[in-house]
N, CA, C and O atoms as a GROMACS GRO file, in nm:
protein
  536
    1UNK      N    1   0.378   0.650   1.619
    1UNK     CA    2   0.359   0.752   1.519
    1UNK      C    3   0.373   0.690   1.380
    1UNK      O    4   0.459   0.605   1.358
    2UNK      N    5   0.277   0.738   1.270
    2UNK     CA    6   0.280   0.652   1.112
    2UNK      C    7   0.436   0.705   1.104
    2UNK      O    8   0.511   0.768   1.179
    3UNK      N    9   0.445   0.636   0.954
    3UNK     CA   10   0.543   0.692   0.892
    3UNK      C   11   0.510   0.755   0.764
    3UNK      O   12   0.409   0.706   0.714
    4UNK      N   13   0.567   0.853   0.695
    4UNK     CA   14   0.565   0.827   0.538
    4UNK      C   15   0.655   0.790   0.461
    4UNK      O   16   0.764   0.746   0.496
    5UNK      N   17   0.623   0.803   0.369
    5UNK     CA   18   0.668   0.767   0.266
    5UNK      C   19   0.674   0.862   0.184
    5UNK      O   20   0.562   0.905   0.156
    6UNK      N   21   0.791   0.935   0.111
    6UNK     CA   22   0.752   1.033   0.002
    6UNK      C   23   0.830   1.010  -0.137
    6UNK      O   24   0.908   0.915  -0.133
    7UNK      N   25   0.826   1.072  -0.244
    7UNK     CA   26   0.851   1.021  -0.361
    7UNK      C   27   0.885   1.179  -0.394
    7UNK      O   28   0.804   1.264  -0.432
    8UNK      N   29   1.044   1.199  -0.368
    8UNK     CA   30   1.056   1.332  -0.445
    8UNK      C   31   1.121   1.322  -0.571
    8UNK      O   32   1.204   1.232  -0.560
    9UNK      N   33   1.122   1.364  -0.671
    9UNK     CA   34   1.149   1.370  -0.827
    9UNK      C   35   1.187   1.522  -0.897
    9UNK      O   36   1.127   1.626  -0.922
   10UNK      N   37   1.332   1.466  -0.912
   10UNK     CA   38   1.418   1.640  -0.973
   10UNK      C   39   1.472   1.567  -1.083
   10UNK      O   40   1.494   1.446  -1.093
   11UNK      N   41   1.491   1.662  -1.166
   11UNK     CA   42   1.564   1.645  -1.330
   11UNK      C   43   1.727   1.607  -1.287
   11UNK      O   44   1.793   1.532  -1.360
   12UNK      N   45   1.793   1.676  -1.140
   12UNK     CA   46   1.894   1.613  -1.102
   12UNK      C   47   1.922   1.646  -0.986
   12UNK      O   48   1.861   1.727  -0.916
   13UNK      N   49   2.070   1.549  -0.945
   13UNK     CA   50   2.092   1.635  -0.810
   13UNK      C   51   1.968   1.552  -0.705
   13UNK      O   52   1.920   1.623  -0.617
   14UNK      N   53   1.924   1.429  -0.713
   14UNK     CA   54   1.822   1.370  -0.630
   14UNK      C   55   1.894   1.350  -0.474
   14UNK      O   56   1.851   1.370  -0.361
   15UNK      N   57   2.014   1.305  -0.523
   15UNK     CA   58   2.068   1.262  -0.390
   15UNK      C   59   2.066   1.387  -0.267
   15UNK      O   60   2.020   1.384  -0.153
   16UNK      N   61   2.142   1.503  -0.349
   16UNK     CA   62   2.156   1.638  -0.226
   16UNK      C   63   2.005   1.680  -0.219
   16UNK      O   64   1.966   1.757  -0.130
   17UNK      N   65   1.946   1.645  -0.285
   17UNK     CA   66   1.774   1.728  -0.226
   17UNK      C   67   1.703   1.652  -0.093
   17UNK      O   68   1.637   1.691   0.003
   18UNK      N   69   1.759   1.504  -0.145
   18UNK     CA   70   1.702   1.403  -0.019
   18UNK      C   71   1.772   1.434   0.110
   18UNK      O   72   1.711   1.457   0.215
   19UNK      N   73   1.924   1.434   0.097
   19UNK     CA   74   1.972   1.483   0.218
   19UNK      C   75   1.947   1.593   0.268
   19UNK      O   76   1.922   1.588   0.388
   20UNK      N   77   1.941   1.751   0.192
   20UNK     CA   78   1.869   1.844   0.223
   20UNK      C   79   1.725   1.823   0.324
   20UNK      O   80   1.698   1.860   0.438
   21UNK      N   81   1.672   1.766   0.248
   21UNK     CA   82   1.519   1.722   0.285
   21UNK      C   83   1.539   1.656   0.463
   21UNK      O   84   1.479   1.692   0.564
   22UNK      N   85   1.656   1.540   0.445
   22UNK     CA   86   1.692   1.482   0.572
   22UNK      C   87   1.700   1.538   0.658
   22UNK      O   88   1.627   1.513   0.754
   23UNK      N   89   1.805   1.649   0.661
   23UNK     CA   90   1.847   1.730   0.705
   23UNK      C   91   1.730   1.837   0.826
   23UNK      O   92   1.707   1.842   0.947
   24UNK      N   93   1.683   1.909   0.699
   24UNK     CA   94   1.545   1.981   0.789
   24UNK      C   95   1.437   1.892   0.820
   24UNK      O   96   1.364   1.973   0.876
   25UNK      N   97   1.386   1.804   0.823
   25UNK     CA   98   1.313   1.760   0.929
   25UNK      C   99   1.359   1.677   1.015
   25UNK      O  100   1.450   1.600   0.986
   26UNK      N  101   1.311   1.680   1.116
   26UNK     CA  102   1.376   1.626   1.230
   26UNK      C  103   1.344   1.469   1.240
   26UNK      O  104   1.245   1.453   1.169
   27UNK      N  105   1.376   1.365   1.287
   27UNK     CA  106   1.326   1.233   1.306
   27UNK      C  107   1.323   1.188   1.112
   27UNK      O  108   1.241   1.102   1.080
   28UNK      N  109   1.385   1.230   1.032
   28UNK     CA  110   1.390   1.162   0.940
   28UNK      C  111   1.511   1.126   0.865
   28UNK      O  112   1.622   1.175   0.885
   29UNK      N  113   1.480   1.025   0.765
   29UNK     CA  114   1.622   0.978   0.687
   29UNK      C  115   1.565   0.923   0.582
   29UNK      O  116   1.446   0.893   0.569
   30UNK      N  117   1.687   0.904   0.474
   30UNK     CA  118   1.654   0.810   0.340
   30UNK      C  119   1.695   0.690   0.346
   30UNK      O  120   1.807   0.652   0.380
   31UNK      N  121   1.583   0.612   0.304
   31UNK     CA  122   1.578   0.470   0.337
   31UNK      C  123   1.633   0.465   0.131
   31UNK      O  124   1.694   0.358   0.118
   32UNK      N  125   1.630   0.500   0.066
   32UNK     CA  126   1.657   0.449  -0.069
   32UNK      C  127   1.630   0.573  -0.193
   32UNK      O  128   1.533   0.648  -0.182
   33UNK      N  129   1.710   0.584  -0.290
   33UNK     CA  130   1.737   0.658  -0.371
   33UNK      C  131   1.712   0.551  -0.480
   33UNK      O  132   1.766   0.441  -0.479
   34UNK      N  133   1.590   0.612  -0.614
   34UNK     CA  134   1.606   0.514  -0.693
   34UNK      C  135   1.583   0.606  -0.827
   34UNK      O  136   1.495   0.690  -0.845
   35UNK      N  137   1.673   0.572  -0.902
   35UNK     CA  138   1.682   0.648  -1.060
   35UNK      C  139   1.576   0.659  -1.142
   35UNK      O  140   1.509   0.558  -1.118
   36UNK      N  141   1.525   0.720  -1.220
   36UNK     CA  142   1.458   0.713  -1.353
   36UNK      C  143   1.481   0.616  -1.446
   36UNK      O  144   1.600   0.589  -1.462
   37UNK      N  145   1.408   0.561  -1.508
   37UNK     CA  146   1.434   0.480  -1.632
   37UNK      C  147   1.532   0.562  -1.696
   37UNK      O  148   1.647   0.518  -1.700
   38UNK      N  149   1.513   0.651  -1.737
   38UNK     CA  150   1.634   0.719  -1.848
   38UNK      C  151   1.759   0.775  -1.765
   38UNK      O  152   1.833   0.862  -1.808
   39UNK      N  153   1.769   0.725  -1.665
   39UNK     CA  154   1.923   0.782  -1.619
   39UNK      C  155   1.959   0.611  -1.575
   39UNK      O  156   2.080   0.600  -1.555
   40UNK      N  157   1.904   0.515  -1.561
   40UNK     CA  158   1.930   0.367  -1.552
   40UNK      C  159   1.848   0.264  -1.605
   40UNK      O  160   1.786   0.170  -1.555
   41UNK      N  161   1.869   0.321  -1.757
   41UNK     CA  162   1.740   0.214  -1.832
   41UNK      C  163   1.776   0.052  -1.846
   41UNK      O  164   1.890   0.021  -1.882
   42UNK      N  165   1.694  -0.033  -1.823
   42UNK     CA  166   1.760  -0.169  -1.865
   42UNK      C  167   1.704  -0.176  -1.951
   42UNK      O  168   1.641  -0.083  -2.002
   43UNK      N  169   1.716  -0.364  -2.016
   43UNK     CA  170   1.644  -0.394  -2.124
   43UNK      C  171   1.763  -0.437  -2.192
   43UNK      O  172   1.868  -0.379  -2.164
   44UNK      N  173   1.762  -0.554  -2.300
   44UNK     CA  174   1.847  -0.592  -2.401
   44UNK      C  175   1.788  -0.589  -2.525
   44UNK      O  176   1.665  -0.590  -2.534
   45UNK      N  177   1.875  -0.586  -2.640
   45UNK     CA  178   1.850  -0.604  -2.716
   45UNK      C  179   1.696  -0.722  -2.787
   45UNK      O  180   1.700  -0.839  -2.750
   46UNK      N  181   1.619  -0.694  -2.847
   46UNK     CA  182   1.504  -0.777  -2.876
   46UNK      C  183   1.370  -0.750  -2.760
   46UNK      O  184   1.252  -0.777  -2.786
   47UNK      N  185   1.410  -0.702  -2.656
   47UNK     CA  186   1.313  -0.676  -2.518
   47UNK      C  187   1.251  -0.584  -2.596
   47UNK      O  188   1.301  -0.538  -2.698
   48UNK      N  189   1.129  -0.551  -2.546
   48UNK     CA  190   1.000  -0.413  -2.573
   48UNK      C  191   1.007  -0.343  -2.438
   48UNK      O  192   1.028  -0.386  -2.324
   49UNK      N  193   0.986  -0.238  -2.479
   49UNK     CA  194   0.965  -0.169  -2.373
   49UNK      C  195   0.815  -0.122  -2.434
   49UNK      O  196   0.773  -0.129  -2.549
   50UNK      N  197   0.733  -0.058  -2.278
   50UNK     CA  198   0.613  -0.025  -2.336
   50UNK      C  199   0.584   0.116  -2.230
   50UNK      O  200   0.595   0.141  -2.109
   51UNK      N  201   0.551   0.172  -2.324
   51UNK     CA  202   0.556   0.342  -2.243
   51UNK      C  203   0.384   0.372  -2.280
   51UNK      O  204   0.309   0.360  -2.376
   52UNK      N  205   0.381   0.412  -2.160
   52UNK     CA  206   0.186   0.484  -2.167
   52UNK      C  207   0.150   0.634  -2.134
   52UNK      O  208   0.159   0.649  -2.012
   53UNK      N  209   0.127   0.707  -2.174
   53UNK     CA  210   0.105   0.838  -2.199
   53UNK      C  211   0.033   0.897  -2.207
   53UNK      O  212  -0.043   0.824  -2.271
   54UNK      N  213  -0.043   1.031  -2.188
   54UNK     CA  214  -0.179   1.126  -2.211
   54UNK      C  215  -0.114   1.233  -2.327
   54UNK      O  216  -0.180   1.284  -2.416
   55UNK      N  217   0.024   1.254  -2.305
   55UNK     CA  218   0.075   1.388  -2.400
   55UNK      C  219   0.180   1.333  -2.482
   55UNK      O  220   0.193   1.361  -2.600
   56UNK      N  221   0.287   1.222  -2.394
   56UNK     CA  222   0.430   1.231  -2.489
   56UNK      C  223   0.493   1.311  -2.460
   56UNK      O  224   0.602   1.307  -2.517
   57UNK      N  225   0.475   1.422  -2.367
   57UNK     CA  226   0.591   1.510  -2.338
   57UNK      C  227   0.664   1.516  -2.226
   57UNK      O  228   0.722   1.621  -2.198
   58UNK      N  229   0.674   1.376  -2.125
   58UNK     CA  230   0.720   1.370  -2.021
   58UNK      C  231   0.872   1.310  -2.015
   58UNK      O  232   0.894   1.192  -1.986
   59UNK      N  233   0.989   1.420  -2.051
   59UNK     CA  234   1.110   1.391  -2.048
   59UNK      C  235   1.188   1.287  -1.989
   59UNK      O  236   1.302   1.265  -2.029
   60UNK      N  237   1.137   1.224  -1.899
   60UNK     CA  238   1.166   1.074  -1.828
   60UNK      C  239   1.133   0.979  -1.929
   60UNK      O  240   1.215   0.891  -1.957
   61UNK      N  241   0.999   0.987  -2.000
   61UNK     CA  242   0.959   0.853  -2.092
   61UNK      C  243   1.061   0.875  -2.253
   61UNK      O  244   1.102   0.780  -2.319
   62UNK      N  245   1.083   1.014  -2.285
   62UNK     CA  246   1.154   1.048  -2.420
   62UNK      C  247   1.279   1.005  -2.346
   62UNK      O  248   1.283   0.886  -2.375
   63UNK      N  249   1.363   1.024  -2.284
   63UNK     CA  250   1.476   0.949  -2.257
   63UNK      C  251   1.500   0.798  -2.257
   63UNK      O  252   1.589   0.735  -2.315
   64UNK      N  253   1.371   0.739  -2.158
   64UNK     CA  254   1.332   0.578  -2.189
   64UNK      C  255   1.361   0.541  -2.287
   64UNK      O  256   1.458   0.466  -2.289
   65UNK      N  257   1.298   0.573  -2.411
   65UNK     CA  258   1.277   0.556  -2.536
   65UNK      C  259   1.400   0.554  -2.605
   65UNK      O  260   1.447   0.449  -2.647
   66UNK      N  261   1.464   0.687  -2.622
   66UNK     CA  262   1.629   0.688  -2.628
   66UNK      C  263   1.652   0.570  -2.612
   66UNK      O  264   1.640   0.490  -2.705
   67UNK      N  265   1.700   0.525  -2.454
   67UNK     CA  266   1.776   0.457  -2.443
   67UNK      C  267   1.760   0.314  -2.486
   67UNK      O  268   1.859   0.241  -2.494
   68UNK      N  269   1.602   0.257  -2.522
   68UNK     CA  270   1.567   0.141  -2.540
   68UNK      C  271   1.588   0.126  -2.704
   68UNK      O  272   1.560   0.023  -2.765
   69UNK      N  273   1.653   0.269  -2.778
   69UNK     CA  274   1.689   0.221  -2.905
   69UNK      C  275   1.808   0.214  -2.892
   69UNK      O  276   1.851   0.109  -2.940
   70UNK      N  277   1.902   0.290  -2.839
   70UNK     CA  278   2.024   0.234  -2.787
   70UNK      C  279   2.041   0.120  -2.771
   70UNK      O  280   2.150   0.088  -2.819
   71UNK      N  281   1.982   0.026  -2.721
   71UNK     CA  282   1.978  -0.128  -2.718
   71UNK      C  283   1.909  -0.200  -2.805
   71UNK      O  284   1.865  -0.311  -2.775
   72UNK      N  285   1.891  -0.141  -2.929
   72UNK     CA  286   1.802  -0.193  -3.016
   72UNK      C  287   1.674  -0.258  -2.976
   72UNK      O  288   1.626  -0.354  -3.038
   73UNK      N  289   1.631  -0.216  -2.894
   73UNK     CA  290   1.498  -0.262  -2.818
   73UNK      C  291   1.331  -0.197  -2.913
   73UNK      O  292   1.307  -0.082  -2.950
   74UNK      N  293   1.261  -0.299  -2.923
   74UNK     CA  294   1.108  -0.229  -2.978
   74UNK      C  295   1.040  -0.164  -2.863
   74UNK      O  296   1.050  -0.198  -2.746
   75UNK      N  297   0.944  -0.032  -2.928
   75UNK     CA  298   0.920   0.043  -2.814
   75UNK      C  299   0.756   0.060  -2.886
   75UNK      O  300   0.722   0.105  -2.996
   76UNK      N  301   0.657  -0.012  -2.749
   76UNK     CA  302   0.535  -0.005  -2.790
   76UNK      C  303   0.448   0.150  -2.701
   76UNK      O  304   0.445   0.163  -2.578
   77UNK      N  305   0.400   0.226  -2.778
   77UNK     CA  306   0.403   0.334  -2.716
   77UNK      C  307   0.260   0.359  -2.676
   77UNK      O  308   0.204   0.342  -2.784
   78UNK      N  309   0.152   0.392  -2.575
   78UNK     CA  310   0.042   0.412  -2.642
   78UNK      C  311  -0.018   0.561  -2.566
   78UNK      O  312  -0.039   0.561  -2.445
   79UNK      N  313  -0.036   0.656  -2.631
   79UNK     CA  314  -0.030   0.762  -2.632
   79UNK      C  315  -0.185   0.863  -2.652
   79UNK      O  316  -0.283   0.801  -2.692
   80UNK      N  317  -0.196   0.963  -2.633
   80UNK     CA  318  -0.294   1.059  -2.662
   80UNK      C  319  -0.262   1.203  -2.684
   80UNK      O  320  -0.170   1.258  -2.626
   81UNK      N  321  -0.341   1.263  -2.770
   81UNK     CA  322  -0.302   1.436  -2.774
   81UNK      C  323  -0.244   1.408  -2.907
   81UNK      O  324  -0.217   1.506  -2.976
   82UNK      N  325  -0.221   1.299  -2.950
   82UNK     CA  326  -0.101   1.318  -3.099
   82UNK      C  327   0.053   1.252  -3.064
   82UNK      O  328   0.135   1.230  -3.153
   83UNK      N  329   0.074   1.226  -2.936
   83UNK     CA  330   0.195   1.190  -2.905
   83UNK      C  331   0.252   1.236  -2.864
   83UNK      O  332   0.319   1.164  -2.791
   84UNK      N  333   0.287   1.362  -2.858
   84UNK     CA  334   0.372   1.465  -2.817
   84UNK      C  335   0.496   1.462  -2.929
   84UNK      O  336   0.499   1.436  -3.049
   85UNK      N  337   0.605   1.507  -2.820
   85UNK     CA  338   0.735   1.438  -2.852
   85UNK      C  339   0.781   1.343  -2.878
   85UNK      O  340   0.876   1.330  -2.956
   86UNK      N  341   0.711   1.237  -2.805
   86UNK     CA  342   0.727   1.131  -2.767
   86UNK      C  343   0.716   1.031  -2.880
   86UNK      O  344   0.791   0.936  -2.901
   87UNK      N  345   0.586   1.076  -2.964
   87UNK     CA  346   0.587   1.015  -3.120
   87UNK      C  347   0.708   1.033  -3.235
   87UNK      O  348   0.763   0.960  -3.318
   88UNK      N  349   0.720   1.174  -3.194
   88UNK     CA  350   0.864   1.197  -3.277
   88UNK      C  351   0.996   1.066  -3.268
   88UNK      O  352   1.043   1.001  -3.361
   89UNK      N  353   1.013   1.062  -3.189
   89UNK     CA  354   1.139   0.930  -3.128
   89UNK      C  355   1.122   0.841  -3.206
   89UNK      O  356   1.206   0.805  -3.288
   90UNK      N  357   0.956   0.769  -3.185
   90UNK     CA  358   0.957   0.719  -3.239
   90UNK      C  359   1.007   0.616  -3.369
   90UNK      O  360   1.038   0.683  -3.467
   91UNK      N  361   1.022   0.466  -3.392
   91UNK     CA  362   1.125   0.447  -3.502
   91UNK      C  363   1.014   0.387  -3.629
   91UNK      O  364   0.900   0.433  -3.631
   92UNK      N  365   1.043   0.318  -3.697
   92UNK     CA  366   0.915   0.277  -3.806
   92UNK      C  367   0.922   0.106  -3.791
   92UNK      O  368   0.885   0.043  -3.891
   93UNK      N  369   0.960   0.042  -3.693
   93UNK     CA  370   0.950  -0.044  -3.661
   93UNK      C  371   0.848  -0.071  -3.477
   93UNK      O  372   0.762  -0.152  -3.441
   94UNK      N  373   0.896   0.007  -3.431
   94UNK     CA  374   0.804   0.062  -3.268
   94UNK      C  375   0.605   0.068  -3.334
   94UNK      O  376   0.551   0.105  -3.439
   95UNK      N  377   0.570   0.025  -3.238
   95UNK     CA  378   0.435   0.038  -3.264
   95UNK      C  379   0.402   0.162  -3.163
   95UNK      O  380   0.455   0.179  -3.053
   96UNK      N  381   0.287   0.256  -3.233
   96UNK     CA  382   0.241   0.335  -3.192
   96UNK      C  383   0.068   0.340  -3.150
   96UNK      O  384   0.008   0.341  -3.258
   97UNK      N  385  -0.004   0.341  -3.067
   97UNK     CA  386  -0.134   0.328  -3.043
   97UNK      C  387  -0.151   0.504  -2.976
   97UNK      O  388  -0.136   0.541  -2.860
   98UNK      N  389  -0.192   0.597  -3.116
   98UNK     CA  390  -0.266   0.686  -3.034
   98UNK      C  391  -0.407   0.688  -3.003
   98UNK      O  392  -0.489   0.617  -3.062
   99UNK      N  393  -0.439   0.778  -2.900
   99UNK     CA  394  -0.564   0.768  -2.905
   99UNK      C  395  -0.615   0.926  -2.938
   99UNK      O  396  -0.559   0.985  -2.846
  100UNK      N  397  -0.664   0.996  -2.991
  100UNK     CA  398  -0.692   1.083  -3.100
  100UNK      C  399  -0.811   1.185  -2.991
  100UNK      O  400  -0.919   1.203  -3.047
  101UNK      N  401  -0.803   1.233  -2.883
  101UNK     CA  402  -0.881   1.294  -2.773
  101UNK      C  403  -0.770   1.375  -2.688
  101UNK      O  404  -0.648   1.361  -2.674
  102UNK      N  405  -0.861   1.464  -2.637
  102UNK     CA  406  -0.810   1.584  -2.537
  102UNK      C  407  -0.804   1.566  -2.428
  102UNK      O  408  -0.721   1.624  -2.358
  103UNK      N  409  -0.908   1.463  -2.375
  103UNK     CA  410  -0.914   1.439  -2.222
  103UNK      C  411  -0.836   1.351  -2.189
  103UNK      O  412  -0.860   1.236  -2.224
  104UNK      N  413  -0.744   1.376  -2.126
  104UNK     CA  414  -0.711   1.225  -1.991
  104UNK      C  415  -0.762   1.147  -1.992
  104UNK      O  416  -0.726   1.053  -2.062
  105UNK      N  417  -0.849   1.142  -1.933
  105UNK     CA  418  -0.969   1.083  -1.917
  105UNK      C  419  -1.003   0.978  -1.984
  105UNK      O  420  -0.997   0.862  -1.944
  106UNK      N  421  -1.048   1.027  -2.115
  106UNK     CA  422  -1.078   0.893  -2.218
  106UNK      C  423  -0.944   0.853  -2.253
  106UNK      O  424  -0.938   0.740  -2.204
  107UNK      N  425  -0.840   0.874  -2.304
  107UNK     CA  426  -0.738   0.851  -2.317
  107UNK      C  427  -0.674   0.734  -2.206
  107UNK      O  428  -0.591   0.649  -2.238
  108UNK      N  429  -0.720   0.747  -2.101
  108UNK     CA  430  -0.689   0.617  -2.009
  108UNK      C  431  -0.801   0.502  -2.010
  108UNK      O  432  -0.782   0.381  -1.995
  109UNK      N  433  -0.927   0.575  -2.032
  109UNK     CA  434  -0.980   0.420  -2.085
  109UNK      C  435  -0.951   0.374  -2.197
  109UNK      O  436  -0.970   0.253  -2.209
  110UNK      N  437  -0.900   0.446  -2.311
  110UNK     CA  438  -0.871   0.342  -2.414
  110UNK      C  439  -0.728   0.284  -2.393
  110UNK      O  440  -0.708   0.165  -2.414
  111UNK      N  441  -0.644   0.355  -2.359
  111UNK     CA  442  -0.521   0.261  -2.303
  111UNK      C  443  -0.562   0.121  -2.216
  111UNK      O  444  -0.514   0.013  -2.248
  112UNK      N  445  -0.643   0.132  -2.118
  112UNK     CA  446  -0.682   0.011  -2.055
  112UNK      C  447  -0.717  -0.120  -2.096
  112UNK      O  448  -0.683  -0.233  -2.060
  113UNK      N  449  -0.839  -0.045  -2.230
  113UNK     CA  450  -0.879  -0.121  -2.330
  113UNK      C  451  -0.786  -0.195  -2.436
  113UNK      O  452  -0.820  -0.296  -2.499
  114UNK      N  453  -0.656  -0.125  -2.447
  114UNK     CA  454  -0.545  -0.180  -2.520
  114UNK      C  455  -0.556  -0.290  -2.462
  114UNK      O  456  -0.618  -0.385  -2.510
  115UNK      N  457  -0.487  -0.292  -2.335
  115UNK     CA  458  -0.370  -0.350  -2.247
  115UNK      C  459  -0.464  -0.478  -2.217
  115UNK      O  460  -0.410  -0.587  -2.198
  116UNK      N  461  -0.620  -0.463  -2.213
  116UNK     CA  462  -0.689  -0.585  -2.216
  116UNK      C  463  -0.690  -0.650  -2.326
  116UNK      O  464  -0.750  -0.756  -2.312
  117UNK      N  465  -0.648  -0.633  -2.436
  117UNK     CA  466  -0.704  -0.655  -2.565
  117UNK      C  467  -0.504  -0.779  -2.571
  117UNK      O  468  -0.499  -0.896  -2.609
  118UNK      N  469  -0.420  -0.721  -2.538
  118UNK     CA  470  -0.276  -0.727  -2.506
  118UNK      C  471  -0.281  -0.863  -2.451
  118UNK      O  472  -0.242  -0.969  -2.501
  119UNK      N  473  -0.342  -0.835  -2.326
  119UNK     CA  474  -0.306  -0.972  -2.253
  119UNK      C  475  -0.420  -1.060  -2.282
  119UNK      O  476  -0.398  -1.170  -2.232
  120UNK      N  477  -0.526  -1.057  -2.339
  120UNK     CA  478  -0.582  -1.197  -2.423
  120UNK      C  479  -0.540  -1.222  -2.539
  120UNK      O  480  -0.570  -1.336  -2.577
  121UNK      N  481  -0.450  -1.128  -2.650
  121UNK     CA  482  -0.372  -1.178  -2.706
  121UNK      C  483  -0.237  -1.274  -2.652
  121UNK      O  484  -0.203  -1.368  -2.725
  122UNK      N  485  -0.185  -1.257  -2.561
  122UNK     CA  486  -0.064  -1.323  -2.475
  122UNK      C  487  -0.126  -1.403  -2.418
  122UNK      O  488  -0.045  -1.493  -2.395
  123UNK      N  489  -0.197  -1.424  -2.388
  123UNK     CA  490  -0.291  -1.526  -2.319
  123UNK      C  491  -0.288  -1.658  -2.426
  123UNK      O  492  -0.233  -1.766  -2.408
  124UNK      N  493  -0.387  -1.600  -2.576
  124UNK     CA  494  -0.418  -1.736  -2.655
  124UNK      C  495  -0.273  -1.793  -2.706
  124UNK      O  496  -0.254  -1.911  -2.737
  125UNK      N  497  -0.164  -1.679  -2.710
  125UNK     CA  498  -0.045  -1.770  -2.792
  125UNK      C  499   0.024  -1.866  -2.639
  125UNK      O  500   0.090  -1.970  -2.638
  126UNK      N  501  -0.004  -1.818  -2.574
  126UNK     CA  502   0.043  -1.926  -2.443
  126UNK      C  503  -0.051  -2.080  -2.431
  126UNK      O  504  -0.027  -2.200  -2.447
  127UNK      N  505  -0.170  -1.996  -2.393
  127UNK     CA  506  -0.275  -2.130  -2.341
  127UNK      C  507  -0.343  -2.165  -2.480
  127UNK      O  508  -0.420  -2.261  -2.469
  128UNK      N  509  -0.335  -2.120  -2.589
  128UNK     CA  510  -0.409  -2.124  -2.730
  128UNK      C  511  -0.558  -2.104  -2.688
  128UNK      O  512  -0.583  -2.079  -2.570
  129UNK      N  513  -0.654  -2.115  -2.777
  129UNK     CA  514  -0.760  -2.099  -2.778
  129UNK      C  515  -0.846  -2.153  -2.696
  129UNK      O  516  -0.861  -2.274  -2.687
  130UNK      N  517  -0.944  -2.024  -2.592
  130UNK     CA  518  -1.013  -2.146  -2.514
  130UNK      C  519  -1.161  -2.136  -2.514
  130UNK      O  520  -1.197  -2.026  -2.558
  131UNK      N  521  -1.249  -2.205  -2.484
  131UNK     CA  522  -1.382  -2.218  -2.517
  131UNK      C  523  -1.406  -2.190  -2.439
  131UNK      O  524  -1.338  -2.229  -2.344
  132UNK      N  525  -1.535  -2.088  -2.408
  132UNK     CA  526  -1.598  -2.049  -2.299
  132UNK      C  527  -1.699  -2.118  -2.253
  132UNK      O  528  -1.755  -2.168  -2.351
  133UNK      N  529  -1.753  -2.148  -2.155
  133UNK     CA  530  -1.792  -2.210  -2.068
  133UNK      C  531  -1.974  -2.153  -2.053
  133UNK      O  532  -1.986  -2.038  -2.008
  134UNK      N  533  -2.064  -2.204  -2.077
  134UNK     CA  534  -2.161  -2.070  -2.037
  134UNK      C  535  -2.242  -2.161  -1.917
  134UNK      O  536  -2.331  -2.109  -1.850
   0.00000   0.00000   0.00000
């Protein structure tokens, strides 16, 4: 017989819902309990954290954020809708990339488009400049 796998997510109280959960079905158990970033954020001081978003209003990532200034940490955010909340936190040192649209949708291709744009920047300061080949 498969197994699953499930991913349940409460504001709190994770542990008694899983056992609950254990509990009524039969043939099952919790193999692992694992926190939210904002109830066990790491990161030190000088680290980035980088949070990706459609709204900004997802109380797990505004806690993130919290806590990564708590550690004096830079927080690269890249966002759509305006930011939400999430822009608010925001500090004037954190970089912000909104993307200025309603849809999801586009809003995840231009995040993508960041994150490519990201790692060929990290790319040339590593390997420096490279010549393409045709």
């Amino acid at each position: 017989m498969n197994k699953a796998a499930l991913c349940l997510w409460y504001a709190g109280g994770a542990g008694d819902a899983a056992q609950f959960y254990a509990q009524t079905f039969p043939d099952s158990a919790i193999s692992a309990i694992h926190h939210a970033p904002g109830d066990y954020p790491g990161g030190k001081m000088g680290d980035v954290l980088m949070v990706l978003t459609c709204t900004g209003d997802e109380k797990v990532l505004q806690q993130a954020v919290q806590a990564a200034h708590e550690r004096d940490m830079t927080v690269m955010a890249l966002t759509g809708k305006g930011g939400g909340a999430l822009a608010k936190l925001l500090r004037e040192t954190d970089v912000h990339v909104c993307v200025p649209h309603e849809r999801a949708a586009r809003v995840r291709e231009v995040h993508q488009l960041v994150l490519h744009c990201l790692c060929d920047g990290v790319d040339a300061q590593l390997l420096g400049e490279q010549e393409l080949s045709e």
